[in-house]
C-alpha positions in Angstrom: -13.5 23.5 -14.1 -16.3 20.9 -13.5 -16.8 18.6 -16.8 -20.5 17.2 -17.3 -21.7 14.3 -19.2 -19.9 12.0 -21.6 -16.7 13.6 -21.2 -16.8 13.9 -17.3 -16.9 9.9 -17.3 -14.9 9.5 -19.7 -12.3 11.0 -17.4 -13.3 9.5 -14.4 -12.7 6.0 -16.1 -9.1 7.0 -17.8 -8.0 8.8 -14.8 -9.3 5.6 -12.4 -8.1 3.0 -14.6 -4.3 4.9 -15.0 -4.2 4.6 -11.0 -5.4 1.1 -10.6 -3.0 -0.3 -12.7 -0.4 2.0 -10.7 -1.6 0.3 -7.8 -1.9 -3.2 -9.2 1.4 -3.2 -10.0 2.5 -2.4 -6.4 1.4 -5.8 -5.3 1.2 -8.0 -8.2 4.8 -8.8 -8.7 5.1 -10.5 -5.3 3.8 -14.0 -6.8 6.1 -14.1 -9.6 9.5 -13.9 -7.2 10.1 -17.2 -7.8 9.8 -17.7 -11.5 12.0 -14.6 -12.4 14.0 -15.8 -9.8 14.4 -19.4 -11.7 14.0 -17.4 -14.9 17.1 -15.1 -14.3 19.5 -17.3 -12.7 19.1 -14.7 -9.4 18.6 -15.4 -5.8 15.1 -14.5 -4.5 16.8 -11.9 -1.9 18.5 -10.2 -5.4 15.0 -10.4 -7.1 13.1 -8.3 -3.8 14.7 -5.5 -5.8 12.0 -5.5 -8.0 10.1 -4.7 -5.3 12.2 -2.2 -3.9 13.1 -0.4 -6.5 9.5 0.3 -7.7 8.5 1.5 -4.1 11.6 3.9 -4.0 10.8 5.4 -7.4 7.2 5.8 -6.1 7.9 7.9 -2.9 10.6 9.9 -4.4 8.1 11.1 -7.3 4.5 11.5 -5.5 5.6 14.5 -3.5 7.4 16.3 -6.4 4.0 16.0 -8.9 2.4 19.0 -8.2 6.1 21.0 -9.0 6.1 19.0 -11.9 2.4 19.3 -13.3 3.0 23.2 -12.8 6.8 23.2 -14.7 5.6 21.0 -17.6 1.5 21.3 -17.4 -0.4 19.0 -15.5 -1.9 17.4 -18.8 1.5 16.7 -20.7 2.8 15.4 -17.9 0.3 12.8 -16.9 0.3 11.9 -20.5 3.9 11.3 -20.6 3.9 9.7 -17.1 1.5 7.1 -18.6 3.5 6.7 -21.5 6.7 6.2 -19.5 4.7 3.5 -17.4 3.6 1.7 -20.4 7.1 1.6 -22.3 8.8 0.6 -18.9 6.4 -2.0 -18.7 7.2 -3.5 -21.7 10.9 -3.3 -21.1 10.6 -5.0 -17.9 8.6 -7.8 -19.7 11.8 -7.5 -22.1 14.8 -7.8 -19.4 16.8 -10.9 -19.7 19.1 -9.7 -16.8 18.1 -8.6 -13.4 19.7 -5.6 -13.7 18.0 -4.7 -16.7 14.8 -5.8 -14.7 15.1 -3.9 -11.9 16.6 -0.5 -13.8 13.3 -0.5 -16.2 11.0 -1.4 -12.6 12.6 1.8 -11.4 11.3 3.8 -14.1 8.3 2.2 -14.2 7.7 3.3 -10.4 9.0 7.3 -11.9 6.3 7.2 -14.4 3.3 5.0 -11.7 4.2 7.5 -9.3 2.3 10.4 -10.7 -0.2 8.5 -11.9 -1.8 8.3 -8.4 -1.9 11.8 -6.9 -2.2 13.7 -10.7 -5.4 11.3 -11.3 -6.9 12.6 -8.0 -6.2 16.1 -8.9 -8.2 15.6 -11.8 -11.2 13.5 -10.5 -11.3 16.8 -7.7 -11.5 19.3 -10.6 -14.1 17.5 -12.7 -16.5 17.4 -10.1 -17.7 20.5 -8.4 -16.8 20.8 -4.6 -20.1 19.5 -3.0 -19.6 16.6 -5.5 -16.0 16.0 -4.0 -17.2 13.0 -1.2 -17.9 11.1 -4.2 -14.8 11.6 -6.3 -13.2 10.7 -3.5 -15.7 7.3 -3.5 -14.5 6.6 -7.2 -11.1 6.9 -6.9 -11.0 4.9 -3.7 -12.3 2.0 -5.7 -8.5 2.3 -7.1 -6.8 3.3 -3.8 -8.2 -0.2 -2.0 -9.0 -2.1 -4.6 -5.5 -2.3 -6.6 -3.5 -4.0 -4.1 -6.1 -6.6 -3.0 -6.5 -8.0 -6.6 -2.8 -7.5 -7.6 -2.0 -10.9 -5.9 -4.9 -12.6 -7.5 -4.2 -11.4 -10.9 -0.5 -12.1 -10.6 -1.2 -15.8 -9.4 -3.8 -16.1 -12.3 -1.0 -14.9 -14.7 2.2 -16.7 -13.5 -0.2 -20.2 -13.0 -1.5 -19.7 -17.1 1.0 -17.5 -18.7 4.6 -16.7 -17.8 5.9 -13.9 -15.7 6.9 -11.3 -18.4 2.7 -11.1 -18.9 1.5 -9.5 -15.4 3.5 -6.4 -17.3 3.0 -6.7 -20.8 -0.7 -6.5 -19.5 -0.2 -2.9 -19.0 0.4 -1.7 -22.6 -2.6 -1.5 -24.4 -4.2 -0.4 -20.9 -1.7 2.4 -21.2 -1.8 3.2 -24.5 -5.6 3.6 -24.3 -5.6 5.8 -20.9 -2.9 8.5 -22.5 -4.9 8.5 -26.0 -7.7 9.3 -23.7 -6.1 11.5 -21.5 -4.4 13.9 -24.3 -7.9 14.3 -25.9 -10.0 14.6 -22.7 -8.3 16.2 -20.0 -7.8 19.9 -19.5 -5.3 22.2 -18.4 -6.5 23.6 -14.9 -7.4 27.2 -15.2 -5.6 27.9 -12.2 -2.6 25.7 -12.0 0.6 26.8 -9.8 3.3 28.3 -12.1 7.3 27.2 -11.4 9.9 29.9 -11.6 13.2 28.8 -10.6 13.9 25.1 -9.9 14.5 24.2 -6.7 17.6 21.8 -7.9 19.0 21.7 -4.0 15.5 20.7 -2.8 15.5 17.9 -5.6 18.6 16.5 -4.5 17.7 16.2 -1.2 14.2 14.7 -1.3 15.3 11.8 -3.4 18.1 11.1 -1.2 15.9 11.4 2.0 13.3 9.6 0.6 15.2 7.3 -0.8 17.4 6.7 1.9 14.3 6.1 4.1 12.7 3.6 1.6 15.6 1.7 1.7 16.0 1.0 4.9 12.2 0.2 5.2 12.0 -1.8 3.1 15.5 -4.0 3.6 15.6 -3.2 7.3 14.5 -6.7 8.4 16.6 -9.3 5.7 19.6 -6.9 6.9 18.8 -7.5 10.7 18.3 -3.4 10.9 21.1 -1.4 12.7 23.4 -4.7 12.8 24.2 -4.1 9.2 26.6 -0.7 8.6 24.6 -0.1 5.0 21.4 0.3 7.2 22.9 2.8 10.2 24.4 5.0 7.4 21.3 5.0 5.4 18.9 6.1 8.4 21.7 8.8 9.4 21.8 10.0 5.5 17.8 9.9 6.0 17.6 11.8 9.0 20.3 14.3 7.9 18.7 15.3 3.8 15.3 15.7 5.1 15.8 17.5 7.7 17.9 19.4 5.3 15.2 19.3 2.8 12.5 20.6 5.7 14.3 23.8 6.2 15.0 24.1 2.3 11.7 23.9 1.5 10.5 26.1 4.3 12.7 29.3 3.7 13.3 29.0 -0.5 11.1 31.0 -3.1 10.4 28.7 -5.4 10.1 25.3 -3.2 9.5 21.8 -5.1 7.4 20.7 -2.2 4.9 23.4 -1.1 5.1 22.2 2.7 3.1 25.4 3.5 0.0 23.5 2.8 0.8 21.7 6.2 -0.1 25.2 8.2 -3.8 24.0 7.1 -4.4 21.8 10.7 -6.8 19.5 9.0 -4.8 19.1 6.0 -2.0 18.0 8.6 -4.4 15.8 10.7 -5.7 14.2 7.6 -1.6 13.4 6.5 -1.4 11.4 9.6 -4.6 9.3 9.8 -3.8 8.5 6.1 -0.4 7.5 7.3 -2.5 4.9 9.8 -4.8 4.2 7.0 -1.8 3.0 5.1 -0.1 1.1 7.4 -3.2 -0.9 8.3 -4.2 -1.3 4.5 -1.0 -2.3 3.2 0.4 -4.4 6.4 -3.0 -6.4 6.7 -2.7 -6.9 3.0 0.6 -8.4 3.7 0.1 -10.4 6.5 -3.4 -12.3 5.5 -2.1 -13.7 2.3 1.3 -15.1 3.8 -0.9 -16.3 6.7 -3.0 -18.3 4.1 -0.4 -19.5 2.1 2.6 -20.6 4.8 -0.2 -22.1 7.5 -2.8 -23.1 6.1 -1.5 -24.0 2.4 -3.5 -21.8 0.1 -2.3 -20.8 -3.1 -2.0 -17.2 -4.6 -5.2 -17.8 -6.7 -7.1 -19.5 -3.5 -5.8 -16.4 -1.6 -6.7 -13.9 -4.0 -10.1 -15.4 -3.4 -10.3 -15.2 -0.2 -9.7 -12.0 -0.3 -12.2 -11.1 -3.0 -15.5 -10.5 -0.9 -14.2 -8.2 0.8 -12.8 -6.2 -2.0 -16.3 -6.7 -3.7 -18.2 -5.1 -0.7 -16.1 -2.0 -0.8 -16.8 -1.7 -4.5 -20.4 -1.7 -3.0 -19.8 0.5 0.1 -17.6 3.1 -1.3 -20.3 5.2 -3.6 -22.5 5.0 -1.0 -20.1 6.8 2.0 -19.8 9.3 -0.9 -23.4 10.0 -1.2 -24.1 9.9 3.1 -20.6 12.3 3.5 -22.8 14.9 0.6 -25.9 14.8 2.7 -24.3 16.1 5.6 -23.3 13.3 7.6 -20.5 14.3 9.8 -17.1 13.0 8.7 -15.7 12.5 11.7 -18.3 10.3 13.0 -17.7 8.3 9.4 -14.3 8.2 10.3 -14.7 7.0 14.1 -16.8 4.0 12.4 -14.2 3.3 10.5 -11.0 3.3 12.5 -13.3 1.1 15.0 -14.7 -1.1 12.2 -11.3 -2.1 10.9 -10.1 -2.3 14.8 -12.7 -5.4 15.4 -11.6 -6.8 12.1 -7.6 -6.9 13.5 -9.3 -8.0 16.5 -11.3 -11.0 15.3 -8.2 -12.4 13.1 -6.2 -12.7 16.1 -9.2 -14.9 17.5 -8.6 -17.7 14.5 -6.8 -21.1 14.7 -5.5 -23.3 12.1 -8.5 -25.1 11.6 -9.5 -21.8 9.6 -10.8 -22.1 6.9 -12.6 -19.4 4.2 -15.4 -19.1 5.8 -13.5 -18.1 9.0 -12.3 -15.1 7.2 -15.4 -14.0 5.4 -16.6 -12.0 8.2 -13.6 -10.5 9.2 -12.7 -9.4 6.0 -16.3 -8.2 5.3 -15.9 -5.6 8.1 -12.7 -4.8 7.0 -14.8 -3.8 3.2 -17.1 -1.8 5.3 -14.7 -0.1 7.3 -11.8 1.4 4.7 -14.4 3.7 2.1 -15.3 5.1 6.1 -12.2 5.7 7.0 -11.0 6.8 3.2 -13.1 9.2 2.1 -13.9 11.8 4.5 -9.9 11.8 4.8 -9.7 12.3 1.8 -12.1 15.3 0.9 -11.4 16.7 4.2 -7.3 16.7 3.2 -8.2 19.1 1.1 -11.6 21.3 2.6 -9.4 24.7 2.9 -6.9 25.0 0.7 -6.9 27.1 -2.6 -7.1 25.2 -5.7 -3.8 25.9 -6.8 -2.8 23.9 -3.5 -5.2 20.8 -3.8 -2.5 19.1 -6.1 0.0 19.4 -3.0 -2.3 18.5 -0.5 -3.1 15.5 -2.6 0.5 15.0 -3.7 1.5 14.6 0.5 -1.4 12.9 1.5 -0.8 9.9 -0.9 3.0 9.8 0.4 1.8 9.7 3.5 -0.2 6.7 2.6 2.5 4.8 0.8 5.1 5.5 3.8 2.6 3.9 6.5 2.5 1.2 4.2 5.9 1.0 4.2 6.4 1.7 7.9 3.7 -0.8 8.8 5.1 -3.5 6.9 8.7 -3.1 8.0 7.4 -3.1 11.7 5.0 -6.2 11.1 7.9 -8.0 9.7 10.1 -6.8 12.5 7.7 -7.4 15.0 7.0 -10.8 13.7 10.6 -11.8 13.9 10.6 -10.7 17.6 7.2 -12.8 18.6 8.5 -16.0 16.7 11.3 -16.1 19.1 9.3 -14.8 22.0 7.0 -17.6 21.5 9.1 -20.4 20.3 11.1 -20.3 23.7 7.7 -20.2 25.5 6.4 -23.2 23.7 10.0 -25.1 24.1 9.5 -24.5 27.5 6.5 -26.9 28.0 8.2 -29.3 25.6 10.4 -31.3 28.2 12.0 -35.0 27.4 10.6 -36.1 30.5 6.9 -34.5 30.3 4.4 -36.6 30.0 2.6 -35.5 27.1 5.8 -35.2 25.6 6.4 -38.9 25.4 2.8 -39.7 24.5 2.7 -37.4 21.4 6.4 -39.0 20.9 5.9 -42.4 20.9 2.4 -42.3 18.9 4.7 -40.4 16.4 7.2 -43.5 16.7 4.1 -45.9 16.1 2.7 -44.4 13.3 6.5 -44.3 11.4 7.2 -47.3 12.4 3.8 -48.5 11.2 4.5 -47.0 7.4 7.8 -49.2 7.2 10.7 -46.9 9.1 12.7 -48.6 11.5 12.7 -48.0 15.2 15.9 -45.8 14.8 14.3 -43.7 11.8 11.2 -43.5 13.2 12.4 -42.0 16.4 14.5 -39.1 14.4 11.7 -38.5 12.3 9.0 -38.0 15.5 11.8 -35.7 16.5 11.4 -33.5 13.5 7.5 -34.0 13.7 7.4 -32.6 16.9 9.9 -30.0 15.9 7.6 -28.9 13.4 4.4 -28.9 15.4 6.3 -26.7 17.6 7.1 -24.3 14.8 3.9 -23.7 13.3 2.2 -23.2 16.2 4.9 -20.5 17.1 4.2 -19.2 13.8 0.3 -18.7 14.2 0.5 -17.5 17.8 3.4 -15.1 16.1 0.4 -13.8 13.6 -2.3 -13.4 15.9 -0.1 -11.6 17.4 0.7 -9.1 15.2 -3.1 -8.9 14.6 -3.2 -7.7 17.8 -0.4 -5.5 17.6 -2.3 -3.5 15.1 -6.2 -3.3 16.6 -4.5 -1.6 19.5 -2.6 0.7 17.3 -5.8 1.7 15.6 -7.9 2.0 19.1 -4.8 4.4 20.4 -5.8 6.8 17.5 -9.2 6.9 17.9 -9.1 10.3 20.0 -7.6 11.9 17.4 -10.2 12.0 15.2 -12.5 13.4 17.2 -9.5 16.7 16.9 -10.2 17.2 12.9 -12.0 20.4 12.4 -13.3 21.1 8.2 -10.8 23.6 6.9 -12.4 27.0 6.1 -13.0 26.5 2.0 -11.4 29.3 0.2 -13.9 31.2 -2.1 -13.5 30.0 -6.0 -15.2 31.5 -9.1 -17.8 27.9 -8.8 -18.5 29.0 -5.1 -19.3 32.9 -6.0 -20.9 31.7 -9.6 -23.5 29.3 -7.2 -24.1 32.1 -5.2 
C-alpha cells in the first residue's frame, strides 16, 4: 500500500510531526517543575508526577496499539489518539490543582502513546520495502530529535511565556495532524482483525507495566527496596507479567502478539533498542543536569549546547537511510554506531570543570553521528521477516523496548550516581585532614580573603569551613558524573558482540514483492 507523490509526504510530515510532539513532550516538562510547583502550591517531589504519570500511560499503551488499531481500525484510532493528545493538552494547560494536572497528563501519555509506534506503522506501509531504511531515517528525525529539543523549547517557553504554554503549544499542532490524518491516511489492506478481547491479558499488562514504571521511575527518591511501596510494587511486577507472559502465550485472541518474538532478529533487535534507549535517554539526562548544577548553564544555554549535535543527526540520518538501501551491511552500520556513541561516553568522562561549550561540541558531534547508525538498521531490520499484519507488533514492542531502557537507564544512572557521590565524597574527605598541609594553606587563604571583604576572624573562619566544604562537594559531584560516563561506554563496549549475532529475517512474500517480480 505504497503512497507516491503529494500525498505520500503529506503523510510522512503528519505522521512525523504527531510523533515528535509525542516525544517533545516526554522531556519538555522537566524545566517547568519549578513554576507549577510555585504555581500550584505543591512540593516539587508531588509535581515529578507529572512526569511519572505521562511515562506510565506511555508504556502501558505502546504495546497494546497494534490490538487496538486492529479492534477499532488503525486510521480512527490514530485519529482519535491525536485528538485525545490535543484535548488533554489543553486540559493540562487548564488544571488549577495538581491532581487535576497530573490526571489530564495521564491521558495525555494514553493518547501520545500511540502516536509513536501507529506513525511508524504508517511511514513502513507508505514506502515500499526496499524504501524502508529511509522511513526508518525520517522517523528517526522524531525518535532522536524530540527529546533533545524538548528541554530547549520548554526553557524558551517557561523564560517568555508561562508554563500552561509548552502544552497549549500542542493544539493547533494536533488539530492540524488529525485533520490531515482522517483525510490522508488509509486503512491497511491487510490489518490484523480482533475477535474476542483479551480483558485478562489487559488487566495484567497495565498492572505489570505499570507496577514496573513505578518503581523505575520513584525507585531512587524512595531509597528503592527500603520503602515497603517499592518491594510490593516490584513483587506485583514480577508476579502480572509473568502472568501476562503465559497469558499471552497460550490465549486465542492475545492483546500482545508475543509470537512475533520467535522471529530471532526481531528479538535481537528488541534488546539493542532496549540499549539504544538507555543510552539515548540516560545521556540526555545526565548532560543537561551536568551543565546546569556544575557548571551553571541555564535550560536555554543547555538546550544549545545540545543543539549541534541534534542538527548533525538531522544531517546524518537520510543519509544512513540511503547507504543501508545500497547494500551496506547493517550490522557493520550498527557496530559503528554502538562504538561511535561508546567514544562519545568515553570522552565526557575525560572533561573537568573548566568545560566549557566547546568541550562538548565534539563529543556530542559523535554522539549525532553515531545514533541514525545505531537506529536505523535496528529499526528496518526489527521488522525484515515478519508478515505485514505483524509489523505493527514488531513496531509496537520495539518502541517499548526503547522507552523501558530509557527508563531502566535513568533509574540506574540516578542510582548509580547516588552510590559514586558517597563513594567519592569519603575518598576526597579522606585527603582533607585538619592537620594536612594543604589543608591549612587553602584554609587560611580562605580566612584572608573573608577577612579581607569585612568578616571577622570568627566569621571568616566558619565561612572557609563551608568554602572548603563545598569545594569538596562539587568535586565529588563531577568525579560522580564522569563516572557514570564511564559506567555507560563500558556498557555499550560489553554489547558490541552481539551485533555481530543479528542475522536479516527471511522477508515474507507480499503482493508488492510478487507484483515487482
Amino acid at each position: 500500500m505504497a503512497e507516491h507523490g503529494f500525498r505520500k509526504w503529506i503523510i510522512v510530515i503528519t505522521v512525523i510531526t504527531a510523533a515528535v510532539i509525542e516525544l517533545i513532550d516526554t522531556s519538555i516538562v522537566n524545566v517547568a517543575i519549578s513554576d507549577m510547583s510555585a504555581s500550584l502550591g505543591a512540593t516539587i517531589e508531588d509535581v515529578a508526577w507529572v512526569i511519572t504519570a505521562y511515562a506510565i500511560a506511555n508504556v502501558i499503551i505502546i504495546p497494546m496499539t497494534s490490538f487496538l488499531g486492529g479492534l477499532f481500525g488503525r486510521r480512527n484510532y490514530y485519529v482519535f489518539s491525536i485528538l485525545l493528545f490535543t484535548a488533554a493538552s489543553f486540559f493540562c494547560g487548564n488544571s488549577h490543582t495538581l491532581v487535576e494536572l497530573v490526571f489530564f497528563r495521564f491521558m495525555q501519555g494514553i493518547g501520545g502513546g500511540a502516536l509513536l509506534s501507529t506513525s511508524q506503522s504508517i511511514l513502513f506501509d507508505t514506502f515500499t520495502i526496499k524504501e524502508r531504511p529511509m522511513a526508518a531515517a525520517i522517523f528517526g528525525l522524531g525518535v532522536v530529535i524530540g527529546p533533545t529539543i524538548g528541554p530547549t523549547l520548554g526553557g524558551w517557553i517557561v523564560d517568555n511565556f508561562t508554563w500552561p504554554w509548552i502544552f497549549f503549544v500542542n493544539i493547533p499542532i494536533g488539530i492540524t495532524a488529525a485533520i490531515l490524518s482522517w483525510t490522508y491516511v488509509k486503512e491497511p489492506k491487510d490489518e490484523r482483525k480482533v475477535g474476542r478481547i483479551d480483558w485478562e491479558g489487559i488487566a495484567l499488562l497495565i498492572v505489570g507495566i505499570a507496577s514496573l514504571q513505578y518503581v523505575l521511575e520513584r525507585g531512587e527518591t524512595e531509597d528503592w527496596f527500603d520503602s515497603r511501596t517499592i518491594v510490593m510494587l516490584t513483587v506485583t511486577s514480577v508476579i502480572a507479567l509473568t502472568l501476562f507472559i503465559w497469558r499471552e502465550l497460550t490465549t486465542e485472541h492475545p492483546v500482545v502478539e508475543l509470537h512475533v518474538l520467535k522471529s530471532r532478529t526481531l528479538a535481537s533487535c528488541a534488546f539493542l533498542t532496549f540499549i539504544i534507549g538507555f543510552g539515548l535517554f540516560s545521556s540526555v539526562f545526565v548532560i543537561p543536569v551536568f551543565a546546569q548544577r556544575l557548571l551553571g548553564y541555564t535550560a536555554m544555554q543547555t538546550g544549545l549546547l545540545l543543539l549541534p549535535g541534534a542538527i548533525v543527526t538531522l544531517f546524518v540520518l537520510p543519509f544512513v537511510g540511503k547507504i543501508q538501501q545500497w547494500g551496506m551491511p547493517p550490522q557493520i552500520m550498527i557496530f559503528t554506531g554502538f562504538l561511535l556513541t561508546a567514544v562519545y561516553t568515553f570522552m565526557l568522562s575525560r572533561i573537568s570543570l573548566d568545560a566549557g561549550y566547546w568541550t562538548f561540541f565534539g563529543p556530542l558531534v559523535i554522539r549525532g553521528i553515531g545514533l541514525p547508525l545505531c537506529f536505523i538498521p535496528i529499526t528496518t531490520l526489527s521488522v525484515s521477516g515478519l508478515h505485514p499484519r505483524d509489523i505493527p507488533q514488531g513496531v509496537a514492542l520495539n518502541n517499548m523496548m526503547r522507552q523501558l531502557g530509557g527508563s531502566f537507564g535513568i533509574a540506574i544512572v540516578n542510582t548509580y550516581l547516588a552510590s559514586r557521590m558517597a563513594v567519592n565524597r569519603v575518598g576526597l574527605i579522606s585527603h582533607v585532614t585538619q592537620y594536612g598541609t594543604a589543608t591549612q594553606q587553602r584554609l587560611n587563604g580562605l580566612v584572608q580573603t573573608f577577612v579581607s571583604k569585612g568578616s571577622t576572624l570568627a566569621t571568616a573562619k566558619q565561612q572557609a569551613l563551608a568554602a572548603l566544604d563545598g569545594m569538596v562537594t562539587r568535586q565529588t559531584m563531577i568525579k560522580s558524573y564522569l563516572d557514570i560516563f564511564v559506567f555507560v561506554t563500558i556498557f555499550f563496549v560489553v554489547c558490541l558482540p552481539l551485533i555481530l549475532t543479528i542475522r536479516k529475517g527471511k522477508v515474507v512474500p507480499t503482493a508488492e514483492m510478487a507484483a515487482a517480480h
